[in-house]
Steps between C-alpha positions, in 0.01 A plus 500: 500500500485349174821724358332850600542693819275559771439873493631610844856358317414700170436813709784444696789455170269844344617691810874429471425568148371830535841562760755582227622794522427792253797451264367128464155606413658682203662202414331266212697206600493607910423253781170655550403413138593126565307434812205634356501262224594233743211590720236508200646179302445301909144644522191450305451751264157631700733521824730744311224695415351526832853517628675768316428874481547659133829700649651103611505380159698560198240802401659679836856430383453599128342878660811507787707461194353800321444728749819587457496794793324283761242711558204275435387638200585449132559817266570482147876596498476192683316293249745626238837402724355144523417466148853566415694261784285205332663601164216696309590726272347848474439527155494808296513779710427288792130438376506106623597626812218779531240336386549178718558676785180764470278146424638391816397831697187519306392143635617521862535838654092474548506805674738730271716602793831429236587189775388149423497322888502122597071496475486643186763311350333180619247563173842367303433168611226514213792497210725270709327183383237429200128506695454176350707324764281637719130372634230754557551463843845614446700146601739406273437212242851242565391341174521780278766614647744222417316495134599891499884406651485228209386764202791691570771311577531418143849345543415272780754595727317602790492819461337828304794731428486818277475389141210285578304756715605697218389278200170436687417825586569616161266166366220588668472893359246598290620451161436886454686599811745800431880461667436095580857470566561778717174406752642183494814602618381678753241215637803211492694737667284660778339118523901311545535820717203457739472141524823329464573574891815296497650682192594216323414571162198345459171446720436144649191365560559551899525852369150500336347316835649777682356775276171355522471464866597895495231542283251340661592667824494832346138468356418317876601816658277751262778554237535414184 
């Protein structure tokens, strides 16, 4: 099988992924989180695409992990909790928090109901990742992707951890760009937040693969 899975066997590890219970889905670090990432990293990147729904991939875990209430939809009290369990700070008066969170309801509640559900928030999958890793068809380009893994992991180490997400964010700002350090913040921190699924501290290259699969899923199922 030349190191890859036949697809009955990746189907077969996504459905005792997609067992764990509720608790583990909330869980960065859960079982659930690990078998998906071992089903994608022993399947072609074009099987985990056809394979996985948007709500199987780390895009469904980061919106579990929001939706606070477990009712299926995202409100903005919501938004504003999460922003502050990954660490960002309100600002004065709470402003950071506000204004993030209203972008984020502005963007994805498509229909203004004040709930953001799983098919709307699928259109996130267009920030996960630059577009440039992407082909017009939507598959992902390996390639760049290891050149993008490369760019950022400016230490070497094997990993993109918050001051470089932070540093290369803040790098590639207009130079005229009000509050640089503060959007900054908030992009390492939401980025280490929604794509470092083992919660190490820094996000592996496996990591990226796994984003990008969940990306290209996404946009295969009319998301995004």
């Amino acid at each position: 099988m030349s190191g890859r899975l036949q697809a009955e066997e990746v189907e077969q590890r996504l459905d005792r992924a997609n067992d764990a219970s509720a608790e583990q889905l909330n869980d960065s670090t859960s079982e659930r989180t690990g078998a998906l990432n071992a089903a994608l990293r022993d399947s072609t990147y074009e099987e985990g695409a056809q394979l996985l729904n948007p709500e199987d991939t780390l895009l469904g875990d980061l919106f579990r992990r929001i939706d606070e209430s477990g009712d299926q939809g995202i409100a903005r009290d919501e938004v504003i909790s999460h922003l502050k369990r990954v660490g960002i700070k309100g600002g004065f008066l709470g402003l950071v928090h506000s204004t993030v969170a209203d972008k984020f309801m502005e963007n994805l509640d498509l229909n203004a109901d004040g709930q953001v559900t799983m098919n709307e928030f699928g259109a996130i999958a267009q920030e996960l990742l630059p577009a440039e890793l992407f082909d017009e068809e939507g598959n992902v380009k390996y390639e760049d992707l290891d050149a993008f893994m490369l760019r950022l992991d400016v230490d070497g180490s094997g990993g993109i951890d918050y001051d470089e997400l932070y540093k290369g964010t803040k790098s590639n700002l207009p130079e005229d760009q009000s509050h640089k350090g503060t959007i900054a913040d908030v992009a390492a921190k939401l980025g280490l937040d929604g794509l470092d699924t083992d919660a190490s501290g820094a996000i592996t290259l496996e990591e990226l693969q796994a984003a990008a699969a969940a990306v290209a899923a996404t946009r295969a199922a009319g998301g995004g």
